[in-house]
C-alpha positions, -999 to 999 in steps of 0.1 A, spaced: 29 -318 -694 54 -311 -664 52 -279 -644 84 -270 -629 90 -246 -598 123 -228 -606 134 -213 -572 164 -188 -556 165 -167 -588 186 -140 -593 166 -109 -593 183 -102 -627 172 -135 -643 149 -128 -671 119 -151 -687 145 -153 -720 176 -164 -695 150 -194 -679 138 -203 -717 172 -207 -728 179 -230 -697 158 -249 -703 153 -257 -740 189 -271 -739 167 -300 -725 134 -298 -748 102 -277 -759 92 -252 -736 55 -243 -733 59 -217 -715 80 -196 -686 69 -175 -660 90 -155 -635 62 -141 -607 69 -103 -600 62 -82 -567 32 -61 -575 42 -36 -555 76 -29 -566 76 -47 -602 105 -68 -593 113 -101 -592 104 -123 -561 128 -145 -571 111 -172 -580 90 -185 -612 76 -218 -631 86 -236 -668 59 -256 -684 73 -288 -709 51 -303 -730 74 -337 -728 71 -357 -693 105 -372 -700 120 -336 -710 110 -324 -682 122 -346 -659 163 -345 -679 155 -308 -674 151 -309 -631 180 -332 -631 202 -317 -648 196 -277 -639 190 -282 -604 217 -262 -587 233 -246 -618 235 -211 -617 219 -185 -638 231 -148 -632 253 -160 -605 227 -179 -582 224 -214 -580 185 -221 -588 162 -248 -573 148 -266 -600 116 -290 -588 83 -305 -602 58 -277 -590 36 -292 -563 -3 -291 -578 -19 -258 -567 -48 -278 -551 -23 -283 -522 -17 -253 -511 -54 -246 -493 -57 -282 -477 -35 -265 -447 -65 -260 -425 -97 -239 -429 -85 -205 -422 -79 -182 -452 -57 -155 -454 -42 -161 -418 -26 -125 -410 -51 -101 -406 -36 -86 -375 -66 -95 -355 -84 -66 -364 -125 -77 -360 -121 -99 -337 -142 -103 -307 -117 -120 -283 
């Protein structure tokens, strides 16, 4: 299984436009675009899961850079989600300082 990060969408770019992409290069598990929960729009950004390592990897190759709804996308393996809270021990980061004692 390959989890790809599919960046710089077009806010127009649908789940259907990324499937189609995509399956020009093998099965698609599944396709997510993440949406704004405040305004229900796209944040321009969203992840493809393939089932086939080797699929996956013909897939970032060959869509990287190709545009979908007039904007080139960034196509890359997904970086593990494990990552993304090794950055130090603070969570959150931007409360505006409010409770503080200093």
């Amino acid at each position: 299984m390959v989890n790809i990060y599919v960046g710089n969408l077009s806010y127009e770019a649908t789940q259907d436009d990324l499937r189609q992409a995509f399956e020009a290069h093998g099965e698609v598990s599944s396709v997510s675009i993440i949406m704004d929960k405040m305004t229900g729009r796209s944040r321009g950004f969203g992840f493809v899961e393939m089932p086939d390592q080797g699929a996956g990897q013909a897939a970032i190759s060959a869509l990287n850079l190709q545009e979908v709804r007039g904007r080139a996308m960034t196509v890359n393996e997904a970086k593990p989600k494990a990552d993304s809270g090794s950055r130090g021990g603070s969570r959150g980061g931007f409360g505006g300082g409010r409770g503080r004692s200093w």
